[in-house]
Biotite code that builds the C-alpha atoms (Angstrom):
import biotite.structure as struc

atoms = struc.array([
    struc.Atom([143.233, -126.584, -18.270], chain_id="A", res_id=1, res_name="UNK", atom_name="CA", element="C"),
    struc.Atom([146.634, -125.919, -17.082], chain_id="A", res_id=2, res_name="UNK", atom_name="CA", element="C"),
    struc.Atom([149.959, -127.576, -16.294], chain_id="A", res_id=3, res_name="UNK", atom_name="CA", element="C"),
    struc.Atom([150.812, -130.872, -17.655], chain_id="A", res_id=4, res_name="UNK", atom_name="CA", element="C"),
    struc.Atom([147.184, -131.783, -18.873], chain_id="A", res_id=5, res_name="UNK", atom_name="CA", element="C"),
    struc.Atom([146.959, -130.891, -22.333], chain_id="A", res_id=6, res_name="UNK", atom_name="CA", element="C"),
    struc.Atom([150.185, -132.543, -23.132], chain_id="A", res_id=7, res_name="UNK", atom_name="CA", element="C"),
    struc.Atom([148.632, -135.559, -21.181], chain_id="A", res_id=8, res_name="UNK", atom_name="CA", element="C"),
    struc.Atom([145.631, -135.510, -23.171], chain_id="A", res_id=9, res_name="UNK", atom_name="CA", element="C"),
    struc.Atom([147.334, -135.330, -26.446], chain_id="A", res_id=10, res_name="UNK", atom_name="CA", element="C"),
    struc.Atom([149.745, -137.938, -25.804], chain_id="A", res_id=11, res_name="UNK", atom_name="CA", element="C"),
    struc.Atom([147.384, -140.131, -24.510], chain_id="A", res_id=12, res_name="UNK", atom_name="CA", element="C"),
    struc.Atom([145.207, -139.712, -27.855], chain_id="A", res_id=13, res_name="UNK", atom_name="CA", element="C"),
    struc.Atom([148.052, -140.210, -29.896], chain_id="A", res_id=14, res_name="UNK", atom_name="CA", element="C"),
    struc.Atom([149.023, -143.255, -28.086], chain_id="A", res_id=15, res_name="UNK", atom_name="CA", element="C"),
    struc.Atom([146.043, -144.797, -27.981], chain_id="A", res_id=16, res_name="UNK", atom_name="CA", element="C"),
    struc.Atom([145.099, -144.362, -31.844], chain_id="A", res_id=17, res_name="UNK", atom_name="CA", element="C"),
    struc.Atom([147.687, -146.554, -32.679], chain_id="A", res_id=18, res_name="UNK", atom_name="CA", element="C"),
    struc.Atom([145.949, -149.494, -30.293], chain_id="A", res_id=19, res_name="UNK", atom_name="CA", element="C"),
    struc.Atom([142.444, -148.488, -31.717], chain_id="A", res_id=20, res_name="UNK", atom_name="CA", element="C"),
    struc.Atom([143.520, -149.046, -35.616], chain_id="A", res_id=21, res_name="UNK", atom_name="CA", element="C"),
    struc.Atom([143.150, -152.081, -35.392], chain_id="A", res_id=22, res_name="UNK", atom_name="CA", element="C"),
    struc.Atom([139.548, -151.873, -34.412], chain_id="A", res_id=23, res_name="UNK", atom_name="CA", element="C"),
    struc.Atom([138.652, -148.275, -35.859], chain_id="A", res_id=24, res_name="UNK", atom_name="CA", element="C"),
    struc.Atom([140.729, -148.537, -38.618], chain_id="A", res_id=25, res_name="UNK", atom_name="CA", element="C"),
    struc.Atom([138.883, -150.512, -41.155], chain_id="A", res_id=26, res_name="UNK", atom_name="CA", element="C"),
    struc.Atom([135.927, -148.121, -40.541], chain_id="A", res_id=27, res_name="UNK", atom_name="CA", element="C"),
    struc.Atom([137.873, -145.229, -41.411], chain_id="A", res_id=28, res_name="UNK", atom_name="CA", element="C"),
    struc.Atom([138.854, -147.307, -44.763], chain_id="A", res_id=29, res_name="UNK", atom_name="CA", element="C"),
    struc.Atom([135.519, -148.296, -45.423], chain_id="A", res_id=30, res_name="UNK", atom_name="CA", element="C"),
    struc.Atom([133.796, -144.343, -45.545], chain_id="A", res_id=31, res_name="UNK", atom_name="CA", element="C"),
    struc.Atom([132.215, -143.422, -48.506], chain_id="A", res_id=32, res_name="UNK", atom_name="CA", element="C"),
    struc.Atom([132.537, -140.772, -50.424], chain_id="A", res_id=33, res_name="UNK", atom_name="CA", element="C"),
    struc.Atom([130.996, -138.745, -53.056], chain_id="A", res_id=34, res_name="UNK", atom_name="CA", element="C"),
    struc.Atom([133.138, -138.748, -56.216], chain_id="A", res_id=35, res_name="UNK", atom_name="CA", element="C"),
    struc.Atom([136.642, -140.215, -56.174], chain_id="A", res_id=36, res_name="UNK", atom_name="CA", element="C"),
    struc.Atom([138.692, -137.429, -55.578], chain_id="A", res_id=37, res_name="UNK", atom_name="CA", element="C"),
    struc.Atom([141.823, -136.875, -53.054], chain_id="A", res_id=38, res_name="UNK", atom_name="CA", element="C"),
    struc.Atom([139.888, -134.038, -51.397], chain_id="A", res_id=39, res_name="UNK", atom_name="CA", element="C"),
    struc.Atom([136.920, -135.542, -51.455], chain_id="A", res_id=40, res_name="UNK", atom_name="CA", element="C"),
    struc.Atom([138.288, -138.818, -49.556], chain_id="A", res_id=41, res_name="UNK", atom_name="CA", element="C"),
    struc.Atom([140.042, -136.625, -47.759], chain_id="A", res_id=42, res_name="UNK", atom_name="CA", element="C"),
    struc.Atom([137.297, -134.327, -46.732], chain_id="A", res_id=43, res_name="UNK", atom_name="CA", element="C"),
    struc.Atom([135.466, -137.214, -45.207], chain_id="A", res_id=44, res_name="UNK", atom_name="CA", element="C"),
    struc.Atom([137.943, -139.348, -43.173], chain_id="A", res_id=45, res_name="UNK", atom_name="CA", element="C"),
    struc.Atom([138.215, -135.693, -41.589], chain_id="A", res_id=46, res_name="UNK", atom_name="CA", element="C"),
    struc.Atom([134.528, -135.165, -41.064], chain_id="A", res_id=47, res_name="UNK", atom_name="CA", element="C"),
    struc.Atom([134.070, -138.426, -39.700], chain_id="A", res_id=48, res_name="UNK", atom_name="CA", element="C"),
    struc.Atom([137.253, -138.245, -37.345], chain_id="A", res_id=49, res_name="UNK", atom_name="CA", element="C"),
    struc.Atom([135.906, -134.554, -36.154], chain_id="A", res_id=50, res_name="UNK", atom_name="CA", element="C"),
    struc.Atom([132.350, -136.116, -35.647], chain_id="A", res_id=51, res_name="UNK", atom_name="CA", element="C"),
    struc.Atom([134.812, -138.826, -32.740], chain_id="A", res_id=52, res_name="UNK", atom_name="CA", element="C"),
    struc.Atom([136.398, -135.851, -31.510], chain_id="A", res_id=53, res_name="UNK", atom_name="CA", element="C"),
    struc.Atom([133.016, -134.114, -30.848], chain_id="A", res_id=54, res_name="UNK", atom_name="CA", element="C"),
    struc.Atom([131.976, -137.040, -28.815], chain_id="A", res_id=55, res_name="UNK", atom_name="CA", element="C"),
    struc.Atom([135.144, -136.954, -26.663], chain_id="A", res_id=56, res_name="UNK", atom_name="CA", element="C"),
    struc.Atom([134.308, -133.716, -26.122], chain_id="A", res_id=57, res_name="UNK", atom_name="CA", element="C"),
    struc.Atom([130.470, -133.747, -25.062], chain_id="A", res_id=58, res_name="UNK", atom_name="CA", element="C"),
    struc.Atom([130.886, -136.547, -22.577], chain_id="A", res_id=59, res_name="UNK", atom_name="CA", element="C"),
    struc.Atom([134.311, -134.984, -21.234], chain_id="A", res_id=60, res_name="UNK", atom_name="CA", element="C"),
    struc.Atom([131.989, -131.763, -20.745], chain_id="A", res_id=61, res_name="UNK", atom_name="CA", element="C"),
    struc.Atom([129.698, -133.906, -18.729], chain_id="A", res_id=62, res_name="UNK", atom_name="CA", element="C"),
    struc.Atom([131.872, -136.212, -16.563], chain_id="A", res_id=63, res_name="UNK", atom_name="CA", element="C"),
    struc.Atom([134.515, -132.823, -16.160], chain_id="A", res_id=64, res_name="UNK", atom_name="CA", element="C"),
    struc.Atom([130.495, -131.169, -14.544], chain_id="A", res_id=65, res_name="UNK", atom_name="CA", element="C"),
    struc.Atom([130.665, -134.312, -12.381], chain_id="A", res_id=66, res_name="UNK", atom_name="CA", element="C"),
    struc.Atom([134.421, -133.611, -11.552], chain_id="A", res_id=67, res_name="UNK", atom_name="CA", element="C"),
    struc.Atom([133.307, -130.104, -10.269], chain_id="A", res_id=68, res_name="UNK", atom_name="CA", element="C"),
    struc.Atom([130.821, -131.059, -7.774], chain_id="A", res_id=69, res_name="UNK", atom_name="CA", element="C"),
    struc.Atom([134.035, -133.323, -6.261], chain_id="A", res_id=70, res_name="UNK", atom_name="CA", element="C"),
    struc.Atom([135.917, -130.121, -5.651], chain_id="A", res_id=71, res_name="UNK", atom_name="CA", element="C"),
    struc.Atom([133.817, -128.563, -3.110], chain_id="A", res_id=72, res_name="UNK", atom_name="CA", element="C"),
    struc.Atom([133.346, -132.031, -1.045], chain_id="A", res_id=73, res_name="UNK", atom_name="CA", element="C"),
    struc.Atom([137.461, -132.226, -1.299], chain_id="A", res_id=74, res_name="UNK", atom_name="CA", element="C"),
    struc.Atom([137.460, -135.501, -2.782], chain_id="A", res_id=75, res_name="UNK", atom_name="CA", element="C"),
    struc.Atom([138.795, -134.443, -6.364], chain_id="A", res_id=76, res_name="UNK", atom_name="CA", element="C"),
    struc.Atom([142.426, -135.616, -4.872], chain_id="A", res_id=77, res_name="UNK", atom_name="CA", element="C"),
    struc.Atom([141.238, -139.001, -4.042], chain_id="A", res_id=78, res_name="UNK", atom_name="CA", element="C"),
    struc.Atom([139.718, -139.400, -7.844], chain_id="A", res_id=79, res_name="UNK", atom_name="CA", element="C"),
    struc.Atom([143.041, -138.056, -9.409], chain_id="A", res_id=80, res_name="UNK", atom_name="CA", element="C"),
    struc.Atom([145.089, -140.800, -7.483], chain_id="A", res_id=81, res_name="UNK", atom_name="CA", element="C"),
    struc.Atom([142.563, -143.402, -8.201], chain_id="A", res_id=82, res_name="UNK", atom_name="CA", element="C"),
    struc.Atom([142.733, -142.088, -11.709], chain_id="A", res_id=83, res_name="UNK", atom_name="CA", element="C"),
    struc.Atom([146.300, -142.863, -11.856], chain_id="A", res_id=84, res_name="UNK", atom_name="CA", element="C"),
    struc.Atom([146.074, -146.011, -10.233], chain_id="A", res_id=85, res_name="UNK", atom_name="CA", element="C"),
    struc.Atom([143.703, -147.577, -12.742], chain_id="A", res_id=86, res_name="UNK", atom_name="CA", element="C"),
    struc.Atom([146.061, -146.359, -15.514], chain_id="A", res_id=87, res_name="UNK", atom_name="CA", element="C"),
    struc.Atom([148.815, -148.159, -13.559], chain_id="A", res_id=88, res_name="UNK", atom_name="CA", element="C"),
    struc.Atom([147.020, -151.175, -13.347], chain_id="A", res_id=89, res_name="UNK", atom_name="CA", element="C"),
    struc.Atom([145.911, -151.215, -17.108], chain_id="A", res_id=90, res_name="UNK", atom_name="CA", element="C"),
    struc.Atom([149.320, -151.203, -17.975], chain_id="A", res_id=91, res_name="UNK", atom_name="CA", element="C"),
    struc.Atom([150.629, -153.818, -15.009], chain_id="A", res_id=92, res_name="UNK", atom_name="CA", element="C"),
    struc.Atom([147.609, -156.155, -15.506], chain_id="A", res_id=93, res_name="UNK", atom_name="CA", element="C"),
    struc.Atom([145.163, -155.405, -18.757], chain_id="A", res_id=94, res_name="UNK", atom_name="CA", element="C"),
    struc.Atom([144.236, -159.170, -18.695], chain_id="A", res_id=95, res_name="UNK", atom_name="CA", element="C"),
    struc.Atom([142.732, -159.422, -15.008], chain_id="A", res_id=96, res_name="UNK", atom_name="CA", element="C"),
    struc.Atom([141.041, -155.718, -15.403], chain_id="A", res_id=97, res_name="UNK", atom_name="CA", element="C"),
    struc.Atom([139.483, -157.472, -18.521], chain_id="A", res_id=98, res_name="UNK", atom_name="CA", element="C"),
    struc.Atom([138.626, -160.569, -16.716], chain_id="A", res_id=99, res_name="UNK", atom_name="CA", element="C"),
    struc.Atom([136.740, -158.865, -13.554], chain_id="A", res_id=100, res_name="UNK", atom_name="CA", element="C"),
    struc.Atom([135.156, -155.878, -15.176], chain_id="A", res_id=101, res_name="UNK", atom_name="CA", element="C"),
    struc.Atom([132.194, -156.299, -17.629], chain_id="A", res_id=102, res_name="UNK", atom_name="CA", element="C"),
    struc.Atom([129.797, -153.774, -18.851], chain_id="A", res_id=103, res_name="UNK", atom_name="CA", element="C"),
    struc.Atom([126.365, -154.138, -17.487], chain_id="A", res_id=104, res_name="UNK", atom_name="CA", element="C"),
    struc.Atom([123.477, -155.825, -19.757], chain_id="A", res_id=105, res_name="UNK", atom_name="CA", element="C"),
    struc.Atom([122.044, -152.523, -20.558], chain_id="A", res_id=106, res_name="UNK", atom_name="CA", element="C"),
    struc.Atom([125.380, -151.127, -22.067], chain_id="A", res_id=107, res_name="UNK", atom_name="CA", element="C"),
    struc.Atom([125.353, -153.781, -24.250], chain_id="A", res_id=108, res_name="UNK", atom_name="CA", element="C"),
    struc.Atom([122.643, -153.720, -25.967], chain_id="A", res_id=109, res_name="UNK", atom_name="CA", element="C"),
    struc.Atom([122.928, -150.129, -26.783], chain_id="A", res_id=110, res_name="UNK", atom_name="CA", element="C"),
    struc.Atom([126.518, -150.734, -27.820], chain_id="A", res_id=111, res_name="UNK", atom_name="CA", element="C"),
    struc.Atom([124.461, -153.044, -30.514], chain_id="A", res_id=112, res_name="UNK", atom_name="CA", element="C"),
    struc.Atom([121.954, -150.664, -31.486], chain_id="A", res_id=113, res_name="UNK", atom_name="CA", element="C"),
    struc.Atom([124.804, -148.029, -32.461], chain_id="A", res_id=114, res_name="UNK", atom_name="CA", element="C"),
    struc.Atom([126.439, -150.644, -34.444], chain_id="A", res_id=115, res_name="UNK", atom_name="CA", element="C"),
    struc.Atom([123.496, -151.296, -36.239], chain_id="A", res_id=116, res_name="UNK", atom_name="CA", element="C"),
    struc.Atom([122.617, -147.356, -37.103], chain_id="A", res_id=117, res_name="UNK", atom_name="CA", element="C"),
    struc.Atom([126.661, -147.352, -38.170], chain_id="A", res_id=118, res_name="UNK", atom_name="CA", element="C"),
    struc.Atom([126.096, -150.734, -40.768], chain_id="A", res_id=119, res_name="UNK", atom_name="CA", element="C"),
    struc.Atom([123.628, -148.368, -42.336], chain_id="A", res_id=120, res_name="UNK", atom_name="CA", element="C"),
    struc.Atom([125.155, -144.841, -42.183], chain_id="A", res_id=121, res_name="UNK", atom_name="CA", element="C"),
    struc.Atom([127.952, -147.144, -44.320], chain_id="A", res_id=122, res_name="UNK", atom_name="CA", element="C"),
    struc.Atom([125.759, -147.331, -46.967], chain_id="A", res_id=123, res_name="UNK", atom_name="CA", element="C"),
    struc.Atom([125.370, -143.707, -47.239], chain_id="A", res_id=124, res_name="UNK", atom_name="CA", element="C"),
    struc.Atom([127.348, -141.571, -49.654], chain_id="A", res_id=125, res_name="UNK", atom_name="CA", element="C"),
    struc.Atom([127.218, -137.992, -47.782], chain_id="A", res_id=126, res_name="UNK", atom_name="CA", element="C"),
    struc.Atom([128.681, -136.020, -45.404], chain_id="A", res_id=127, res_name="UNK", atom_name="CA", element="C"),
    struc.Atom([126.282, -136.241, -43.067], chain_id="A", res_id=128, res_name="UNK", atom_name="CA", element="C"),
    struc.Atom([126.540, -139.827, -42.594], chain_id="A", res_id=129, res_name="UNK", atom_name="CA", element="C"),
    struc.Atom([130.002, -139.626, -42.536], chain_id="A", res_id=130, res_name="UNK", atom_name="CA", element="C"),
    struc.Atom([129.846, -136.785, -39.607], chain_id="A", res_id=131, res_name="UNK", atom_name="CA", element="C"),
    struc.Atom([127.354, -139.663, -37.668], chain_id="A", res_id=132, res_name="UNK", atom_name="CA", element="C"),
    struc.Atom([129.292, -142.389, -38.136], chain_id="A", res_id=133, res_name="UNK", atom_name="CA", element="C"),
    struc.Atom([131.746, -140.295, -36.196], chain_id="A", res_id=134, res_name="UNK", atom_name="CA", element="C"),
    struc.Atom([129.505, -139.588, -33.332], chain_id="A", res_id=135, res_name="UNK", atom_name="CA", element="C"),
    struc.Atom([128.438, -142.835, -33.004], chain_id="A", res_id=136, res_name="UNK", atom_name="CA", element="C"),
    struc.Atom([131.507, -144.357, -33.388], chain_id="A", res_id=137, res_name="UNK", atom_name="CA", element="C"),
    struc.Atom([132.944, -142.156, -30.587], chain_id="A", res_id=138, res_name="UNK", atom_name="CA", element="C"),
    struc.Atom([130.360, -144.337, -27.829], chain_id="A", res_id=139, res_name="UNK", atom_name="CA", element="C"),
    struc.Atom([131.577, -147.390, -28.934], chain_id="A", res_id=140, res_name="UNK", atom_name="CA", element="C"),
    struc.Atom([133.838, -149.345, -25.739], chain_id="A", res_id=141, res_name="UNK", atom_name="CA", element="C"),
    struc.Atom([137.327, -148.675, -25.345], chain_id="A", res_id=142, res_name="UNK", atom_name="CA", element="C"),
    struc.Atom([139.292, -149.171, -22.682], chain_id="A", res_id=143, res_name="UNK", atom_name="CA", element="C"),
    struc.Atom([141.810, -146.213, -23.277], chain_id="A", res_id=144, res_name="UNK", atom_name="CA", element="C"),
    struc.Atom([138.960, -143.713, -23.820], chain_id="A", res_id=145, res_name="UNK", atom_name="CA", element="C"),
    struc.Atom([137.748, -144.762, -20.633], chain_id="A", res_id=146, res_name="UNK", atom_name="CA", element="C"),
    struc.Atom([140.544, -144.143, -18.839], chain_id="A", res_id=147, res_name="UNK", atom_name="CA", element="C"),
    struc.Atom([141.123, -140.720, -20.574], chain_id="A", res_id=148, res_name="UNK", atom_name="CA", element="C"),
    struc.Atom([137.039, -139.854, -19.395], chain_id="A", res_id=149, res_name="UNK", atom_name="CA", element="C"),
    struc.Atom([138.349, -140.273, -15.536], chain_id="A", res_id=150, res_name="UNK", atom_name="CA", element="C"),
    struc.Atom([140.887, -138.541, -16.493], chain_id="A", res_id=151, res_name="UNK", atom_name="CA", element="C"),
    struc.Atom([138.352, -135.538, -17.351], chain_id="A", res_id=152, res_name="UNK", atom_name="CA", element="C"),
    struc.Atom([136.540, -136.362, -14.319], chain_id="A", res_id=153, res_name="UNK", atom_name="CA", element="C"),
    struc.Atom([139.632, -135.166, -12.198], chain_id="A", res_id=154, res_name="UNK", atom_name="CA", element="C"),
    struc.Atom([140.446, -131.995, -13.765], chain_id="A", res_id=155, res_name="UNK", atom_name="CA", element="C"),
    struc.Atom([137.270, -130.603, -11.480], chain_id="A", res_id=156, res_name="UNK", atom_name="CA", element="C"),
    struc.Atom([135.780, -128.607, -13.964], chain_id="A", res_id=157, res_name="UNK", atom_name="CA", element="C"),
    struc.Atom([132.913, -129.117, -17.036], chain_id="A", res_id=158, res_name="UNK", atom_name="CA", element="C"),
    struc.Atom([135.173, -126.741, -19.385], chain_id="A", res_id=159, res_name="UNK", atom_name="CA", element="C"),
    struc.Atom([138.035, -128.362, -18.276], chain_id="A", res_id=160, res_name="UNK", atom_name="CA", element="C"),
    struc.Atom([137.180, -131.563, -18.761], chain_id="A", res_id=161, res_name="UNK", atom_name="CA", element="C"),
    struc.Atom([135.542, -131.020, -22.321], chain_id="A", res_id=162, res_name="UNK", atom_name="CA", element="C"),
    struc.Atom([139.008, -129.560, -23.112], chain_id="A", res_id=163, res_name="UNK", atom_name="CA", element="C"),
    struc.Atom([140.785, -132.428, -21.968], chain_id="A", res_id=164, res_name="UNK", atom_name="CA", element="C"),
    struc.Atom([138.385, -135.069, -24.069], chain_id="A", res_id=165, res_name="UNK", atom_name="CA", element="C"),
    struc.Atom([138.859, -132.466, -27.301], chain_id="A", res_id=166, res_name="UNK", atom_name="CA", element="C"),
    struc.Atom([142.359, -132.470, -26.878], chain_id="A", res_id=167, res_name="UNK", atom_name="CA", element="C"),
    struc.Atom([142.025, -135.929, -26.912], chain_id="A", res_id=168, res_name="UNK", atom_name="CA", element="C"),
    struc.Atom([140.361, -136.431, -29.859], chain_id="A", res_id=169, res_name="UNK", atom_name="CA", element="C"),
    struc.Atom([142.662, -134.197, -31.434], chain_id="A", res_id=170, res_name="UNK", atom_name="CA", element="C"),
    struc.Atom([145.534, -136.344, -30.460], chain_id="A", res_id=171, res_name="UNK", atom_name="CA", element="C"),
    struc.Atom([143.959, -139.628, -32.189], chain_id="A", res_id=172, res_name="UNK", atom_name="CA", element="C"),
    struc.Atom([143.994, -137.257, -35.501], chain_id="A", res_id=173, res_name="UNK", atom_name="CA", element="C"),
    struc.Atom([147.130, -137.953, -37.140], chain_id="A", res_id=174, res_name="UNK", atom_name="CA", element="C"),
    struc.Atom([147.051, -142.013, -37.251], chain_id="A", res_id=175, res_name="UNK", atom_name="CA", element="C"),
    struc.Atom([143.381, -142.039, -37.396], chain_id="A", res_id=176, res_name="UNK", atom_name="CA", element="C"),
    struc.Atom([144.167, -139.545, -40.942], chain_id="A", res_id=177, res_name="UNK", atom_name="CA", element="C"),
    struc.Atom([146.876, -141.494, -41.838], chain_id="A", res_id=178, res_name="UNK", atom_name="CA", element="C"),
    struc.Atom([145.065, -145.001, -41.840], chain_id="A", res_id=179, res_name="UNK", atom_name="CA", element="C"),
    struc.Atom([141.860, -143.587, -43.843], chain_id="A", res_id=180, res_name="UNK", atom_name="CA", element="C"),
    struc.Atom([144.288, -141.724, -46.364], chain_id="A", res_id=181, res_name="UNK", atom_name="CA", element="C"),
    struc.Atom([147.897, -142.064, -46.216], chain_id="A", res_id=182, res_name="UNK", atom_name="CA", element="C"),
    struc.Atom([147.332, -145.905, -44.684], chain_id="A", res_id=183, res_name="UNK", atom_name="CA", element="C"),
    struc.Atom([150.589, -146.762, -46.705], chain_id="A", res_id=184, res_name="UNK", atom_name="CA", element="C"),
    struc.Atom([152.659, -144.564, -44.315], chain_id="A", res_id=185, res_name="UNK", atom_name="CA", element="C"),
    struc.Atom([151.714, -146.147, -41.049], chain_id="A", res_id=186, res_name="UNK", atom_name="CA", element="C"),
    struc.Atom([153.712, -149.859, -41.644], chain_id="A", res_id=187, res_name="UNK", atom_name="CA", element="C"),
    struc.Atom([153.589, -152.600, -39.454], chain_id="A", res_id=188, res_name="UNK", atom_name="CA", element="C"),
    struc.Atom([156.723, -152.048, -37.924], chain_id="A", res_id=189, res_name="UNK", atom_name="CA", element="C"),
    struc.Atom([156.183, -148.386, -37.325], chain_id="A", res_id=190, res_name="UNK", atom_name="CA", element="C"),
    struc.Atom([152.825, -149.448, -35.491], chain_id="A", res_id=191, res_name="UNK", atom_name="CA", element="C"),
    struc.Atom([154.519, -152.092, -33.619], chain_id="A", res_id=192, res_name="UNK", atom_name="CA", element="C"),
    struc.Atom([156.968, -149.652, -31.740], chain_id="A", res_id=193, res_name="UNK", atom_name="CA", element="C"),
    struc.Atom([154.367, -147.179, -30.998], chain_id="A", res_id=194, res_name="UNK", atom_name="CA", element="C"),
    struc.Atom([152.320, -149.970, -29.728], chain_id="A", res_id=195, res_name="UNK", atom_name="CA", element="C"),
    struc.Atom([155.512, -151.129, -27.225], chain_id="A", res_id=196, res_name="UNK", atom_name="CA", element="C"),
    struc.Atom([155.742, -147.196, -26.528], chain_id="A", res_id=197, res_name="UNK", atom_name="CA", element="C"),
    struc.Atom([151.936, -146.909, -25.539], chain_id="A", res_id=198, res_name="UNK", atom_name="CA", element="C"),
    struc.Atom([152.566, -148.858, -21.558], chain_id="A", res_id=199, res_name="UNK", atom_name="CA", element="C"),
    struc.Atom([155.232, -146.208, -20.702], chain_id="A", res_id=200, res_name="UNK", atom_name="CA", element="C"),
    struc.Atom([153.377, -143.407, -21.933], chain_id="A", res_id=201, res_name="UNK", atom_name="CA", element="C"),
    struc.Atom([150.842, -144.419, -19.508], chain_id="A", res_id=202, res_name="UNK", atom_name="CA", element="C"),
    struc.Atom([152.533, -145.212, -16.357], chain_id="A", res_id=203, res_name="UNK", atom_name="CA", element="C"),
    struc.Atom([153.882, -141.885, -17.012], chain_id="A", res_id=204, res_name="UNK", atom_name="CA", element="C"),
    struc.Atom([150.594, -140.284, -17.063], chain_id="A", res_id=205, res_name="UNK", atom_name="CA", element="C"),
    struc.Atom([149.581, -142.486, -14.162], chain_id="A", res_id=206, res_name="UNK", atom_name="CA", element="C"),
    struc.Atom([152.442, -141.278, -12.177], chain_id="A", res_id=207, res_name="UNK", atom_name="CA", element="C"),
    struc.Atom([151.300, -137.398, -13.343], chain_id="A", res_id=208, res_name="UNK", atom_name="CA", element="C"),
    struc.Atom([147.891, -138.060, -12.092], chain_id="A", res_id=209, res_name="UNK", atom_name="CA", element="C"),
    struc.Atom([148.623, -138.963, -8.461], chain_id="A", res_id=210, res_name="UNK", atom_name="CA", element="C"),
    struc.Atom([151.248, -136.419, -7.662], chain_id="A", res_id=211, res_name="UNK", atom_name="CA", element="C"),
    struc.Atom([148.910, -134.200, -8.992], chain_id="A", res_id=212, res_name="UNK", atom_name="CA", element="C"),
    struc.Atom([146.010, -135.708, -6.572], chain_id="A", res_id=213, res_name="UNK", atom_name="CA", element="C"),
    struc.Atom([148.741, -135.445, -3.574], chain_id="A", res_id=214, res_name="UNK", atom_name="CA", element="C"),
    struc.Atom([149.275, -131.422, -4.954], chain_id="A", res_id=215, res_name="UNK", atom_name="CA", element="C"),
    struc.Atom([145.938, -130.862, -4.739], chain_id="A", res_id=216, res_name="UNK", atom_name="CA", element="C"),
    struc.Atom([145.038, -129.144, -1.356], chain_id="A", res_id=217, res_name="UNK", atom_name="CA", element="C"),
    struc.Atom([141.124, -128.736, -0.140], chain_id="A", res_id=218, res_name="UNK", atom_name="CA", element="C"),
    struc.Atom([139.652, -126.133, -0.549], chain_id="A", res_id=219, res_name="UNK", atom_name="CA", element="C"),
    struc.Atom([139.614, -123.569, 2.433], chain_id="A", res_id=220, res_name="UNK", atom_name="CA", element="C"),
    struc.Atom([136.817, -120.911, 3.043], chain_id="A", res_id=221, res_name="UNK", atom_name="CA", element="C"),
    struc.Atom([139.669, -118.655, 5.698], chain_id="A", res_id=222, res_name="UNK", atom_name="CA", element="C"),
    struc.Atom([138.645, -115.637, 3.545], chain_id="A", res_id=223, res_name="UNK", atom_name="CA", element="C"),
    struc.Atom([134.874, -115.751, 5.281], chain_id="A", res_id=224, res_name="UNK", atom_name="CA", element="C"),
    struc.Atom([136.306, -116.896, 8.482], chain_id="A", res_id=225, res_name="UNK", atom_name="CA", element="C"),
    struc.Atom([138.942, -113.494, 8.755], chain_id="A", res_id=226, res_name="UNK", atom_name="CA", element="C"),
    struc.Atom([135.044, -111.293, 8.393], chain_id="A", res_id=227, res_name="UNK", atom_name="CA", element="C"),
    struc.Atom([134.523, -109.117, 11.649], chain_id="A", res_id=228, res_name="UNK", atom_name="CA", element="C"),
    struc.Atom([131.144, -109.602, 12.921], chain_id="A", res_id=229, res_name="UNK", atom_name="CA", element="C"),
    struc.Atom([129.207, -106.574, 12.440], chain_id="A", res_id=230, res_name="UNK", atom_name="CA", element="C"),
    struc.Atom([127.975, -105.349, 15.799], chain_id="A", res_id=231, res_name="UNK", atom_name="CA", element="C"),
    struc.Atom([125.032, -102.740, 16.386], chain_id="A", res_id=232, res_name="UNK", atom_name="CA", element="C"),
    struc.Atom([125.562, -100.511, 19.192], chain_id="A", res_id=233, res_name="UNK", atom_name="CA", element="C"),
    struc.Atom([122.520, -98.729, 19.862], chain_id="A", res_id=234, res_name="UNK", atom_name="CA", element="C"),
    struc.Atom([122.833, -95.756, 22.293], chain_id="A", res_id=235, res_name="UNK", atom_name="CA", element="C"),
])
């Protein structure tokens, strides 16, 4: 993962932690913990933010597979500059995309049944559940982790795209930290402007994404077509 994408990715995590506070927030207050301890606190808002990072990561690893099989048909182009385009339109109109695009039936339910094994991993006092509740909690619908997964999808590659997702997930960190632990730092007013920050930050990327899809050529196989045709000359 070259170029501008890893900054992308980061930036994109960091931006969107700030919008998912509000909704992942009072799980990362709510962890338990063995003991009362800094470190131990510590310890497992960081465990259970690695376990969301992990997630990123496994389905960017799958969608950046998908990605890959796009590169040989030359459409990866077209799914970078459609890429950009729905970031573009999330920022111009969120409400309408809302409006028109539901998650099928199916989706739903198993958004419940993940809710319901995280209600009772918040009951446990170990790692381990705090690792899961990560995991888990890294499926759950968001409409800026979407958009970063077709992001992954157009850096053509499975590596590539895990890369992206983990960078991410890595991005997210800080805020995600700072609400479960330092939750007096991040003020309303500080969260405000980084919320009024978050549209530019992804018409930017949005803009990145389809130059990048008009840079990218198709692939050409000249190398096999410059071969000399072996001949057999008999005498």
């Amino acid at each position: 993962m070259t170029g501008a994408l890893p900054y992308l990715a980061l930036t994109m995590g960091l931006m969107s932690s700030f919008h998912c506070i509000g909704m992942c927030g009072p799980i990362a207050l709510a962890i338990p913990v063995q003991g009362g301890s800094q470190f131990q606190r510590f310890a497992s808002v960081f465990i259970y933010n690695s376990g969301r990072a992990m997630t990123y990561a496994a389905l960017g690893l799958l969608l950046g597979a998908l990605g890959s099989s796009l590169v040989f048909i030359g459409y990866l182009r077209y799914l970078s500059i459609l890429s950009g385009i729905l970031m573009l339109a999330y920022v111009l109109w969120p409400h309408r995309l809302d409006r028109y695009f539901h998650p099928p039936q199916f989706w739903k339910k198993f958004v419940q049944l993940i809710k319901n094994q995280m209600s009772s991993m918040l009951r446990s006092r170990t790692w381990r559940s705090s690792l899961l509740l990560g995991i888990f909690n890294g499926l759950l619908p968001c409409g800026l982790v979407y958009l970063a997964l077709i992001t992954s999808v157009a850096t053509g590659s499975a590596m590539h795209g895990g890369l992206f997702m983990l960078a991410f997930g890595i991005g997210t960190l800080p805020a995600m930290l700072a609400v479960g632990f330092f939750n007096q730092w991040l003020s309303v007013s500080l969260r405000t402007k980084m919320r009024k920050l978050m549209p530019f930050m992804l018409s930017v990327a949005g803009i990145i994404l389809i130059v990048r899809g008009l840079l990218i050529q198709h692939p050409l196989n000249t190398q096999s077509n410059k071969e000399a045709i072996t001949v057999c000359h008999g005498k």
